[in-house]
N, C-alpha and C positions, 0 to 999 in steps of 0.2 A: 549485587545490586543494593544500595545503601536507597535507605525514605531522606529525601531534603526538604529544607523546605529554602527556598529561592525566589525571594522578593522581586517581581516580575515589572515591579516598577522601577529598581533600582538595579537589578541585574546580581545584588548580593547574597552572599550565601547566608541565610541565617543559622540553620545546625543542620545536621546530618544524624543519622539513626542509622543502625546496623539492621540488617534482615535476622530473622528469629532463625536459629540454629535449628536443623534438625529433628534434635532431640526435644528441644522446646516444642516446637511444632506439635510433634506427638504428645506429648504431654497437654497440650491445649484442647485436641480434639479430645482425648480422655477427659477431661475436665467439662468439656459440652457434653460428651455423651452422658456421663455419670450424672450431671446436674440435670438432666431432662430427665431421664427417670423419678427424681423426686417434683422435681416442677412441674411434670404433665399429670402427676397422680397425686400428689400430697397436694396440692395447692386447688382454688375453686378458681374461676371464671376472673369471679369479684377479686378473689386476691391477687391476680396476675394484673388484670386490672388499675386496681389503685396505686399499685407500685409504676405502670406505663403513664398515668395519673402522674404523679410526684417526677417522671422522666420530665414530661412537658413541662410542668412548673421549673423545675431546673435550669431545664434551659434559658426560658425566660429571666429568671432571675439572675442569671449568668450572659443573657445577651448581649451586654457591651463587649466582654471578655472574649465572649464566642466568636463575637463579628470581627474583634479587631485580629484574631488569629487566621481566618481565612483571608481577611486583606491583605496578610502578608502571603498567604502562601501560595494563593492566585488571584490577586488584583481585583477584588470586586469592591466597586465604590462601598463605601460603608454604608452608606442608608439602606441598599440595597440588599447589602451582608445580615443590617440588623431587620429588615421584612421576611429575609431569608429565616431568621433562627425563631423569629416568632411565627412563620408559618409551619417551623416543623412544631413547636410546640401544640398548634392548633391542631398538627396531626396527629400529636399521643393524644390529647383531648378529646380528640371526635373518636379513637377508637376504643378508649376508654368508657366513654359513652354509650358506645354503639354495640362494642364487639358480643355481649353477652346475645344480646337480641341476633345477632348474627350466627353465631353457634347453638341457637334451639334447635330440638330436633325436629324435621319436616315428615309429615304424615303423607304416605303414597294412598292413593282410593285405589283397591283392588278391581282391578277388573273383572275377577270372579273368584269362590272359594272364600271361604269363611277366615274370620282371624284379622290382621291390622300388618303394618308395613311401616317403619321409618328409616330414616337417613338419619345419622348421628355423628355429626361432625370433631374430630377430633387430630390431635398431632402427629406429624412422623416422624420427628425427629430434631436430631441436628442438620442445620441448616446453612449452607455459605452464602454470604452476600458479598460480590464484586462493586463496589462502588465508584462513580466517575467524581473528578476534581470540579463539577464548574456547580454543582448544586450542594456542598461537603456535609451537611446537616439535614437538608430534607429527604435527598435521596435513602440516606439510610433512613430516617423516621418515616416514610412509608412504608419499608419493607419489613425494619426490626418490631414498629409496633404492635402490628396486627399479629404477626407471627410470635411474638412471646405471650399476647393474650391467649393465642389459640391454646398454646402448652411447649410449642419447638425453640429450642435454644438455639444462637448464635452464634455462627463466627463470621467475621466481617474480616475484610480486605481491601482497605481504603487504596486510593490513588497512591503512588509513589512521593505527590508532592503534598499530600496534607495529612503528616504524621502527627503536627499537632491536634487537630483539630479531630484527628481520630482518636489521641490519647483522654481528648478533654469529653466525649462523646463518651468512651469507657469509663471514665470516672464521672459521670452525670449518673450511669446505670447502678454501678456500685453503692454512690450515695445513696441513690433513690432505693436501695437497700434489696438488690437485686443480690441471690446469691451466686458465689465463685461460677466461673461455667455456664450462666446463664445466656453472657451478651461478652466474647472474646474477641478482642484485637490484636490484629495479624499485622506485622510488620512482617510480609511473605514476600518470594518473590514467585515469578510467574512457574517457576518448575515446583517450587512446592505447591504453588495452588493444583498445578495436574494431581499432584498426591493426594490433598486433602478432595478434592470430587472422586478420586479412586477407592478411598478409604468405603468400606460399607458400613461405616458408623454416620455418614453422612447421608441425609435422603432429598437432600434435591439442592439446587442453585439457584438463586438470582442476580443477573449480573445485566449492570445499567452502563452503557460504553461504546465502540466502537464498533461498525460492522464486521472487522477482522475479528477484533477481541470476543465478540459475539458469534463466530462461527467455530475459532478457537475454542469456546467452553464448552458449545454445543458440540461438539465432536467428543469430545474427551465424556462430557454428562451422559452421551447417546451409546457410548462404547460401554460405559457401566450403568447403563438403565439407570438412571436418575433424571428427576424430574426436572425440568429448566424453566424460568421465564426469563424473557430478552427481551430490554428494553434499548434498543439502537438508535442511529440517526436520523434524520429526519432534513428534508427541504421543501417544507410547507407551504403552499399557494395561499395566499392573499386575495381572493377574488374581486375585485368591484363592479358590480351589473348597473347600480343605480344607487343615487343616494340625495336626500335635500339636504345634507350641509355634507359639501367636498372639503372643506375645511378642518371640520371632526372626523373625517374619515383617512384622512393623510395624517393626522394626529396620531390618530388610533395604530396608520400603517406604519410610522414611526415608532408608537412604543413598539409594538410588536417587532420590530426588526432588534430594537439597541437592549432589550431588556437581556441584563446578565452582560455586557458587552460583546451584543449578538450573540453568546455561546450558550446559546440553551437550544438542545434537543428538536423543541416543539415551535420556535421563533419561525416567525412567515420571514423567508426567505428570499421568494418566489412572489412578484407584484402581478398578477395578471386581472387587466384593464382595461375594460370593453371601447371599443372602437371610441366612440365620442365623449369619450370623458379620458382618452388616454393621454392625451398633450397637457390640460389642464390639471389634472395628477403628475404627472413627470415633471413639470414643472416645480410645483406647489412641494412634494415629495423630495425633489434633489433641495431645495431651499431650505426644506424644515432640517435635514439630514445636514445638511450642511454646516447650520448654527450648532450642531452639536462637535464638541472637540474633546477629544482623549485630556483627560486630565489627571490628577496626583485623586487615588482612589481613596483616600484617606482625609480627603476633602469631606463636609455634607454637602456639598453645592455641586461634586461631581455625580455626571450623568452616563459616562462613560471613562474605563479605567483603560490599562492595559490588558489587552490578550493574557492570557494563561502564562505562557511562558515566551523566552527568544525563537524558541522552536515554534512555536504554534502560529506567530506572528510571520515568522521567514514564510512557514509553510502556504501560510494566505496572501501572503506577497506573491507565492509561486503561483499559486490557484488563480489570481487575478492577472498576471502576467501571457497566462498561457490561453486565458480566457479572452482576451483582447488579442492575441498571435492568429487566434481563429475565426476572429472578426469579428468580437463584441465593442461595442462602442464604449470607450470611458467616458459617463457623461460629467460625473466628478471624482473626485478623491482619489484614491490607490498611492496615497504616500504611506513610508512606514520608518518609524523612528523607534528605532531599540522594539520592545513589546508594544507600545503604541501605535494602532492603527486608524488612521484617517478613516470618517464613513466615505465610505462609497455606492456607485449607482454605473450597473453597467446596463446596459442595452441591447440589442439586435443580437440576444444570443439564438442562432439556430439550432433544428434539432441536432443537428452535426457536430455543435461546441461540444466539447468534452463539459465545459461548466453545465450544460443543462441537465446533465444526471450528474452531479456532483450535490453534494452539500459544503457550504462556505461557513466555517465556524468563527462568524466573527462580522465587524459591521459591516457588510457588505453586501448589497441590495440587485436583485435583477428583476429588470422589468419588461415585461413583456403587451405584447396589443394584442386584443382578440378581437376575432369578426364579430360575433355571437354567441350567445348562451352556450350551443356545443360547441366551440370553438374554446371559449375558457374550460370547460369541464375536460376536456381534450387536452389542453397545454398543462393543468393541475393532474391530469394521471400521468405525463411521459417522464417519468421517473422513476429508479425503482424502488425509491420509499414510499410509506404511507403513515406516516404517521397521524399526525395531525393538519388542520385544516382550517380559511378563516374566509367565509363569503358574508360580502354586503349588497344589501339589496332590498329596496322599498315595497318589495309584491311578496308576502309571505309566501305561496306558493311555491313561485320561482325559490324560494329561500330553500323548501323541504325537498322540491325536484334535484336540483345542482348540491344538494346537501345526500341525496339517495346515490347520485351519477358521484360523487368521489372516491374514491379507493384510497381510505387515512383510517385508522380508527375514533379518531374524533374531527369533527364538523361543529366551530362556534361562529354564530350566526352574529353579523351585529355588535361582537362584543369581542375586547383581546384579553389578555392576560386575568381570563377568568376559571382559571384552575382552581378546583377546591379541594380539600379536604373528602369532601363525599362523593366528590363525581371521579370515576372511572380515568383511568392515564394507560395508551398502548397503543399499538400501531398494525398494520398490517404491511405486506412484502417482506422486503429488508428492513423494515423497522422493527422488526421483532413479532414475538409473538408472548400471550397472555396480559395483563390487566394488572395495575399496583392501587392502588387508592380504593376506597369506597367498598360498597360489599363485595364487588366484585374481587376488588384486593386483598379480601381475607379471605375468599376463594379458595385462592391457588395452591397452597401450599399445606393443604389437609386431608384425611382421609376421610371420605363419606364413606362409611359404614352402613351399609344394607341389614336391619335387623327386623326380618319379617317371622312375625310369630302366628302359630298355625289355632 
């Protein structure tokens, strides 16, 4: 299996990369292990720190470079590419910031018996990250940052399609004067990824991707007791109960669907629309969707590029063909030109479609009517993801009630594409399980140490 990269707007091959030999292999994991022993003991908080410090600066200051190599290697509009590379920067920042206050030690109150108790957070190791191709910069920069503050070194194993953009993310860590072994890049393929989770120089995975690719790792992570977080798909509901401008709120329903060209994870999916507001959203929603058209991602003026690849496009052509075979209405779109896909908006999917437990990676919108309050919290759980979640609605209450009744791990009120740096990212069912971002993403991947002295 060779890395390409394959300009999805042009269908061309730009270069190809061999998979890392064997022997290379091994030699790599030795290079993590060996570097973390000096990096988790010889170095301070502050010094892992400043160095993740100088990571974020890098890239910023590398941003055009950065952006324009994802554009090529999965089609993401450039404006888009370059919010992309300045929001990973924000995230070496913020845990650079943060992470020392994150790793203090926590005092336990004895319940009886004389003496003190703490928790003392510290690393285990060498670490794999699995990375997916539609986020190529932030994904890792949530995972790599936290975790080289803590003290755990790196090995990453980007997507098949973005070897550059994986090579140019290794040479950011380097410059920013990371040593050898610290943060390695894997041009693997998937049977060597089994080896490297087998290895017991490796103490746990994180892998951001598919629900196959995510039961995949966790079997192979679960056969050798290793740690896992999985973060998977997602077909997110859009709730609308009530609102005073339907105008800003079909807006809002539109970014959320096209942001990334519909292939992000946590995108509402799923429009469900209370009884008397659902024709004047269907309406307003297919028109704004409409104006938007697949264009040349290397544009600034584009809003929407090509799908990922020819595959990914065919495949959502499949998705929407069979969706409609089973009685969903096409209310628009469902053309597909080369990786370009048309938005679209289907309808009347029943519990029976195969589309209603799917996820559709790409612009393509299902809308649904509800009766009432439990009627929408109803049609947003028949799925078996949970990731994420997005209700509007003028009665604060009703907002925290239908925000308790969801089954996602995140619930945003009122508001879309408001991921941050500090807040929490993770899902519940098939969407995975554990938490990337924020304190809780420095979490996951450490040993709380029990040091109770008598």
């Amino acid at each position: 299996m060779n890395y390409a990269v394959t300009n999805p707007a042009t269908g061309q091959v730009v270069a190809t990369y061999d998979t890392i030999t064997d022997d290379a292999l091994q030699a790599k994991i030795a290079a993590a292990a060996e570097a973390h022993r000096a990096w988790a003991k010889q170095t301070t908080v502050e010094d892992r720190a400043a160095l993740v410090r100088r990571v974020g600066e890098l890239h910023v200051e590398r941003r055009d470079e950065l952006a324009e190599l994802i554009v090529r290697e999965m089609g993401k509009p450039v404006e888009q590419a370059l919010g992309e590379v300045d929001f990973a920067g924000a995230i070496y920042e913020y845990y650079a910031d943060h992470s020392a206050d994150f790793l203090q030690d926590e005092e336990i109150t004895l319940l009886d018996g004389e003496g003190s108790a703490i928790v003392r957070r510290s690393s285990l190791g060498v670490l794999l990250g699995i990375m997916p191709w539609n986020f190529p910069y932030y994904q890792v920069a949530r995972f790599a940052g936290p975790n080289l503050i803590i003290g755990n070194t790196i090995l990453l194993k980007h997507a098949e399609q973005c070897p550059e953009s994986a090579a140019a993310i290794e040479r950011i860590f380097l410059d920013a004067g990371f040593p050898e072994g610290a943060y390695v890049n894997l041009y693997a393929s998937h049977e060597q990824i089994e080896t490297v989770i087998a290895d017991p120089r490796v103490q746990g995975v994180s892998l951001t991707g598919s629900e196959r690719a995510g039961s995949a790792v966790a079997a192979i992570a679960g056969k050798h007791l290793k740690k896992v977080v999985l973060e998977l798909g997602g077909s997110d509901p859009f709730i609308l109960l009530s609102t005073d401008d339907l105008d800003a709120a079909v807006q809002n329903a539109v970014d959320a669907r096209l942001d990334n060209s519909g292939q992000s994870c946590n995108a509402a999916k799923r429009f469900v629309v209370i009884d008397d507001l659902y024709e004047p959203f269907l309406e307003k929603f297919t028109a704004k969707l409409a104006e938007v058209e697949a264009t040349d991602p290397t544009s600034p003026d584009s809003a929407l590029g090509p799908l990922s690849s020819l595959k990914a496009a065919e495949g959502l052509d499949d998705q929407v063909k069979r969706a409609v075979e089973h009685g969903a209405t096409l209310v628009h779109g469902g053309a597909r030109d080369g990786a370009f896909f048309q938005t679209t908006v289907l309808t009347d999917v029943t519990p029976e479609n195969p589309a209603s437990k799917e996820e559709f990676f790409g612009p393509v919108a299902q809308v649904y009517r509800a009766t009432d309050e439990a009627d929408a919290v109803r049609i947003a759980n028949d799925i078996p993801f949970g990731l994420g979640s997005y209700v509007y609605t003028t009665d604060r209450e009703q907002a925290l009630r239908v925000a308790d009744g969801i089954e996602a791990g995140m619930v945003f009120v009122n508001v879309v594409l408001a991921d941050g740096a500090e807040l929490p990212f993770g899902g519940v069912k098939r969407s995975g399980s554990g938490r990337e971002l924020g304190r809780f993403g420095a979490d996951e991947f450490v040993n709380k140490k029990l040091i109770r002295i008598g």
